[in-house]
C-alpha positions in Angstrom: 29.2 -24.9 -4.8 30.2 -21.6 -6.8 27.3 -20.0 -4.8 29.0 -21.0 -1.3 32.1 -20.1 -2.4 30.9 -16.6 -3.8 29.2 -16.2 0.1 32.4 -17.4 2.0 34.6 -14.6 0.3 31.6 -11.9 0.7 31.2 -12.8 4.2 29.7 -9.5 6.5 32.1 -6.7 6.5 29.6 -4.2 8.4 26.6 -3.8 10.4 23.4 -6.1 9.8 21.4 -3.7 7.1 17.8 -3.6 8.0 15.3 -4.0 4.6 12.5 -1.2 6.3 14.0 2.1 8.0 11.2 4.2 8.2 11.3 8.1 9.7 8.7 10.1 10.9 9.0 13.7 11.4 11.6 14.7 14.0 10.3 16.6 17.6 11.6 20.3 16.3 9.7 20.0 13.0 5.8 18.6 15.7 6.3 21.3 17.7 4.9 24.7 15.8 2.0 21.8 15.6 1.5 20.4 18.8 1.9 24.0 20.3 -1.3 24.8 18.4 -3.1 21.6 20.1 -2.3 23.4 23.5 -3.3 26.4 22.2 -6.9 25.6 21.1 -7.2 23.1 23.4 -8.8 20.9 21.1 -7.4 17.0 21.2 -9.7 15.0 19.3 -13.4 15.0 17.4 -12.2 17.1 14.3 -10.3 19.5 15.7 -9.0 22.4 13.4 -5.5 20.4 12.7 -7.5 17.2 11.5 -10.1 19.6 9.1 -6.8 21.5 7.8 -4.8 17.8 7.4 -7.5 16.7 5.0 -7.7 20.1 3.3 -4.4 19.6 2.1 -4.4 15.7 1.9 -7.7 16.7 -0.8 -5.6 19.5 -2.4 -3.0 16.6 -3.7 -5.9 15.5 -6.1 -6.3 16.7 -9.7 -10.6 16.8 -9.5 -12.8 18.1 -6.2 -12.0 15.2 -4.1 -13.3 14.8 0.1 -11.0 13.3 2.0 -11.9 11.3 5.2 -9.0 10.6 7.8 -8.9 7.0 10.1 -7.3 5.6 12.2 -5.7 3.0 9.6 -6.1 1.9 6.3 -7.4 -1.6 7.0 -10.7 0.1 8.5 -10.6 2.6 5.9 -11.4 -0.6 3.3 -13.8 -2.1 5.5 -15.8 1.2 6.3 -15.8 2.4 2.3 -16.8 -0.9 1.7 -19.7 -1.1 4.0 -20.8 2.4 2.9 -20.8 1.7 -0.8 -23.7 -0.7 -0.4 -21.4 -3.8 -0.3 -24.1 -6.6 0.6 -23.1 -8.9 3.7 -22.5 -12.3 2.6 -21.5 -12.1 -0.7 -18.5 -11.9 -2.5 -15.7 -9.9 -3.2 -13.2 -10.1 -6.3 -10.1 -9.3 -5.4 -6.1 -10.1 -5.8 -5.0 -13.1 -4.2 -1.3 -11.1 -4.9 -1.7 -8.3 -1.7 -1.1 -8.1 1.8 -3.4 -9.9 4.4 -4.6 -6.9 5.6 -6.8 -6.4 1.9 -8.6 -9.8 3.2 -9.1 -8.9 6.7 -10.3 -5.8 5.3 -13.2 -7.4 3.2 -13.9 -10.0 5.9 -15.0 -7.1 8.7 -17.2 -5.8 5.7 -18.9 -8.9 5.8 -17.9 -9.9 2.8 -16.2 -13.5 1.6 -12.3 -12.8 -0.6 -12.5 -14.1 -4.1 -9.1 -14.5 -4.8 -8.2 -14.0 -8.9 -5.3 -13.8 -10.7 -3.2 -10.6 -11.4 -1.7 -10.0 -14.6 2.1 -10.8 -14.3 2.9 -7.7 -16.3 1.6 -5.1 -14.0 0.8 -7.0 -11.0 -2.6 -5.8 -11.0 -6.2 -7.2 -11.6 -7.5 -6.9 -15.2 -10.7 -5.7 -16.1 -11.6 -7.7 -18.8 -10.6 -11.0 -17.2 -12.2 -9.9 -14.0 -15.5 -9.6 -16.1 -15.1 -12.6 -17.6 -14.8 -14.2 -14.1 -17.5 -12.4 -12.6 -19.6 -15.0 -15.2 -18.5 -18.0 -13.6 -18.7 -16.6 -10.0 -19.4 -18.8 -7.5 -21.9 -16.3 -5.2 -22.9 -12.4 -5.7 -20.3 -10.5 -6.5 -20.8 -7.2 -4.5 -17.8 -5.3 -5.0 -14.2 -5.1 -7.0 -11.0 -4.6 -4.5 -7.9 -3.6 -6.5 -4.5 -3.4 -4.9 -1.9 -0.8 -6.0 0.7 -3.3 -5.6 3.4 -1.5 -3.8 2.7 1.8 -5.0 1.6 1.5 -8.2 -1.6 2.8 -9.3 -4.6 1.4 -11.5 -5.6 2.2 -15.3 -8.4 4.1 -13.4 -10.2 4.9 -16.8 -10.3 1.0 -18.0 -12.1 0.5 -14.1 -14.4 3.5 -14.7 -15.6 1.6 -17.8 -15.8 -1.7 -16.0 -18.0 -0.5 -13.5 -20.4 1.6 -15.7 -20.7 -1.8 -17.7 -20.9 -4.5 -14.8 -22.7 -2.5 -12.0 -20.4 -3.7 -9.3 -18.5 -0.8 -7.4 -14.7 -1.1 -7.5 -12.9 -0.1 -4.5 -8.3 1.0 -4.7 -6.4 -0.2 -1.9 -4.0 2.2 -2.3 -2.2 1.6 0.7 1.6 2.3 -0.3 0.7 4.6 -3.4 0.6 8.2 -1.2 2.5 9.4 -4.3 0.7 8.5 -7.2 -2.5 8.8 -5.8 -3.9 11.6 -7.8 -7.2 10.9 -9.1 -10.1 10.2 -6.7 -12.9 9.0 -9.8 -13.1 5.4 -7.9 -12.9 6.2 -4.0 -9.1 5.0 -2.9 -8.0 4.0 0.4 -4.1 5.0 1.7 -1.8 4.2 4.2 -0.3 6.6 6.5 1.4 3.4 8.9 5.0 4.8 9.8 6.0 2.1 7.1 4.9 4.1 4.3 6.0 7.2 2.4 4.3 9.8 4.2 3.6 8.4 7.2 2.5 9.3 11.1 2.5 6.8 13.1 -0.8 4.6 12.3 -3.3 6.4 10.4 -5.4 5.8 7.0 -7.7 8.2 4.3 -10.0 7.4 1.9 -10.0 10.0 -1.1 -13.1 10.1 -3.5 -15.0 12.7 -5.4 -18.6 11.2 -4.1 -19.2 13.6 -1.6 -22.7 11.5 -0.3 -19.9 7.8 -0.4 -17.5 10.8 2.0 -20.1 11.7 4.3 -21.0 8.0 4.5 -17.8 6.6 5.5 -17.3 10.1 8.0 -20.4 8.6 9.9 -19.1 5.7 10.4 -15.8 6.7 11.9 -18.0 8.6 14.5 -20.6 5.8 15.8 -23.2 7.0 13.2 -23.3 10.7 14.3 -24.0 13.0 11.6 -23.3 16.6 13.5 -25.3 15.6 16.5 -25.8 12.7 19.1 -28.0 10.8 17.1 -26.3 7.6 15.9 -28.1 6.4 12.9 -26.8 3.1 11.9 -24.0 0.5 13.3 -21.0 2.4 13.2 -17.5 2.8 15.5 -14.8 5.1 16.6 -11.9 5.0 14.3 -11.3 8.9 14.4 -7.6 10.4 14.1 -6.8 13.1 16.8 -5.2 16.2 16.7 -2.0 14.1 17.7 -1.7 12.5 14.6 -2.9 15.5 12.4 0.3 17.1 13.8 2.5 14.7 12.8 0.9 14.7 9.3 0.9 18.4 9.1 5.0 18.4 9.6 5.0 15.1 7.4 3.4 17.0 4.8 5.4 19.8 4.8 8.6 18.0 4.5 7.2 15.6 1.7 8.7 17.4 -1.3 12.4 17.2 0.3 11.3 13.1 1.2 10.1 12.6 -2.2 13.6 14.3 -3.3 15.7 11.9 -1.3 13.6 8.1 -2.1 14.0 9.7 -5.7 17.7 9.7 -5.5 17.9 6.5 -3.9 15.9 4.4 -5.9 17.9 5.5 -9.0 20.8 4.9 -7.5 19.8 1.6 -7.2 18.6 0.8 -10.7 21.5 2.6 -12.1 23.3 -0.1 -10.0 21.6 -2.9 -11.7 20.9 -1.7 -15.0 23.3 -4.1 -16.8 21.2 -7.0 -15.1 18.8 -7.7 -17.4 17.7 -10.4 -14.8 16.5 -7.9 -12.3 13.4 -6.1 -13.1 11.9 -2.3 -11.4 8.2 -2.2 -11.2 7.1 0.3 -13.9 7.9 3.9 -13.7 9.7 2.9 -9.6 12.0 6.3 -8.7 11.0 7.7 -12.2 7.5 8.9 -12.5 7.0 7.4 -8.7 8.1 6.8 -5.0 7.1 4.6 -2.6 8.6 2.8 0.7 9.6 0.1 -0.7 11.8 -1.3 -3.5 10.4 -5.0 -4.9 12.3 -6.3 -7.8 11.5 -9.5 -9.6 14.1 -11.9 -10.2 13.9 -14.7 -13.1 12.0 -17.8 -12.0 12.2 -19.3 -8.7 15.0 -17.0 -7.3 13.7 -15.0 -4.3 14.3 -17.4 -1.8 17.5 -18.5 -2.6 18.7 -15.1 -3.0 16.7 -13.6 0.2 19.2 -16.8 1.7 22.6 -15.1 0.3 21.9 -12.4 1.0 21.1 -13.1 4.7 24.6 -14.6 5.0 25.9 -11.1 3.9 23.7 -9.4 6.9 21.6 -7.9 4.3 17.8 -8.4 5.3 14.9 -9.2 2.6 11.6 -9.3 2.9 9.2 -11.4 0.6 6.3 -8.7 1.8 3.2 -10.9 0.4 4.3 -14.6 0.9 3.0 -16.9 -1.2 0.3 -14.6 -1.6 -3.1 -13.6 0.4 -4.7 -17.2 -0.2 -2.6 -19.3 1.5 -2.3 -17.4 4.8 -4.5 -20.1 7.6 -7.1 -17.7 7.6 -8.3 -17.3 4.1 -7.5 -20.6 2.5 -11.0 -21.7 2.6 -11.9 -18.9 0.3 -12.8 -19.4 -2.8 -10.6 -18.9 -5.8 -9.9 -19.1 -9.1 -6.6 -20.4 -11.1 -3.5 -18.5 -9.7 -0.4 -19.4 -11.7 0.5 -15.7 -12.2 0.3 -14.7 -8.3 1.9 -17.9 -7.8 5.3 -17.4 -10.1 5.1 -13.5 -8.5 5.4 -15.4 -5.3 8.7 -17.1 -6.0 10.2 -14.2 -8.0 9.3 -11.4 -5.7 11.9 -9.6 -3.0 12.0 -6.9 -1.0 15.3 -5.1 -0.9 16.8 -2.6 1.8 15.4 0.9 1.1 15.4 4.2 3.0 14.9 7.4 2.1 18.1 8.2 3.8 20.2 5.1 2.8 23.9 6.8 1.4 25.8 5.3 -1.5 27.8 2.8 0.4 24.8 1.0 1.4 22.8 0.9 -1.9 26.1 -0.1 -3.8 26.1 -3.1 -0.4 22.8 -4.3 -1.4 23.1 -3.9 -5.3 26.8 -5.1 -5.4 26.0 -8.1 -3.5 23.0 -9.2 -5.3 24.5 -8.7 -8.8 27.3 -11.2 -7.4 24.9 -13.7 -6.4 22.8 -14.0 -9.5 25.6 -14.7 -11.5 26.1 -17.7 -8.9 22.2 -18.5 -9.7 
């Protein structure tokens, strides 16, 4: 009753605010770039833009890292995968709390999801319980598939160690984590979908400092050709063109001034909801790192009833991973092991508005409006 009444007097007052407004660069800032595709004449096949793209794309990370550019991140998984030795049929460990695209990802490799839990402080797998798991597997594990759950990135040295001691390559899906994504020790896959932080359009690259694991994956990206016509294994086509190394060139060089402006905004909106003890940041969110997105948790069983209010105020939510990975039709045949954590992420998890552009009015919409409704809660 309080809640309803609380809705009824914050009834819409402005436009329906969207929870994803993503920008790519504008034409002015493709066109020194595309000019130079008419120019060389030059569309696709690695074409001097592409080469220069992941030049700079490599120059982000702190060791000697390769970079390899696709066509998205999903077959970026699948191919690193498949060129780390993964063996078809067996398993691989990974969090039931992602994005179905992790599981699609594995499934192309020819690999089977084991879905485990995540830590509910981080989000994350755990090494140690991971190892303890891998005792009680239920198949050959062939490879570990961590998620940098909206942004966040990995302990990369507690994975080093895990793989030195269990043998079984470990494998980022870094998708939204273009910002924090800085150290290329374990090979990393990101995200360059127009949804993410640095975006182009639809596009993907894995970062690692194996150069042999690079020239792998490069392979299969071009049918198996290795400089010449000679395709020497299974491969496919999931090159980038020149096309989408423009718009990552421009992207690239506006990045710091993007970075500078989901920096302001995401403070904004945890200044705006400090005093709520309720309402929880990920770790380090708009401080030491940016992303996309802004996920806050919300005590107990919240999200949905929340994600409701705040529906009636024409403010759109988004619970991004569901119920999680596992119980999406196509993988709940996989096996799996106990998911309470994923499972209380689940129903505390939402996805508020968040733009890199979004102005004061709108943030103090969003935060205003859900301070009012927890209090209902």
């Amino acid at each position: 009753m309080v809640l309803a009444a609380t809705l009824t007097n914050l009834a819409p007052t402005a436009s329906r605010l969207p929870v994803s407004r993503p920008r790519l660069p504008a034409v002015q800032a493709l066109l020194p770039w595309l000019s130079q595709i008419d120019a060389n004449r030059w569309y696709s096949n690695f074409g001097p833009l592409l080469r220069g793209f992941e030049d700079r794309l490599a120059g982000r990370f702190a060791g000697p890292t390769r970079v390899v550019t696709m066509v998205n991140a999903t077959q970026g998984l699948s191919l690193t995968l498949r060129a780390l030795g993964a063996g078809e049929g067996g398993l691989c460990a990974m969090p039931a709390w992602t994005f179905v695209a992790s599981a699609h990802a594995v499934t192309e490799a020819g690999l089977t999801p084991w879905f485990l839990d995540v830590d509910p402080e981080t989000s994350m797998l755990d090494p140690e319980r991971v190892k303890a798991e891998l005792r009680r597997a239920p198949g050959a594990v062939e490879a570990v598939l961590l998620v940098a759950p909206f942004g966040q990135m990995p302990d990369v040295d507690a994975w080093l160690a895990f793989q030195a001691e269990t043998g079984v390559p470990v494998l980022i899906d870094a998708a939204a984590a273009f910002d924090q994504a800085r150290d290329a020790r374990l090979p990393l896959v990101v995200s360059l979908h127009a949804t993410k932080a640095l975006g182009i359009g639809e596009g993907g690259f894995l970062a690692t400092e194996d150069g042999a694991l690079a020239d792998r994956v490069r392979e299969l990206t071009t049918y198996g050709f290795r400089g010449d016509r000679n395709a020497r294994g299974l491969a496919t086509n999931a090159k980038l063109s020149e096309y989408s190394a423009a718009v990552g060139h421009a992207a690239l060089d506006a990045w710091e001034a993007d970075r500078r402006s989901f920096q302001r905004v995401g403070q904004r909106m945890r200044l705006s909801l400090a005093l709520e003890p309720g309402i929880l940041f990920q770790r380090g969110w708009s401080l030491q790192w940016v992303t996309s997105v802004c996920v806050v948790q919300l005590p107990g069983p919240w999200a949905a009833p929340a994600a409701e209010a705040l529906e009636t105020l024409g403010i759109e939510t988004r619970a991004w991973w569901g119920r999680g990975c596992h119980a999406s039709d196509a993988f709940r045949d996989c096996p799996r092991g106990d998911l309470s954590h994923t499972e209380d992420l689940a129903r505390s998890s939402l996805g508020l508005p968040f733009a890199s552009d979004m102005d004061d009015h709108e943030v103090d919409r969003v935060c205003g409006g859900l301070r009012r409704i927890i209090t209902c809660l």
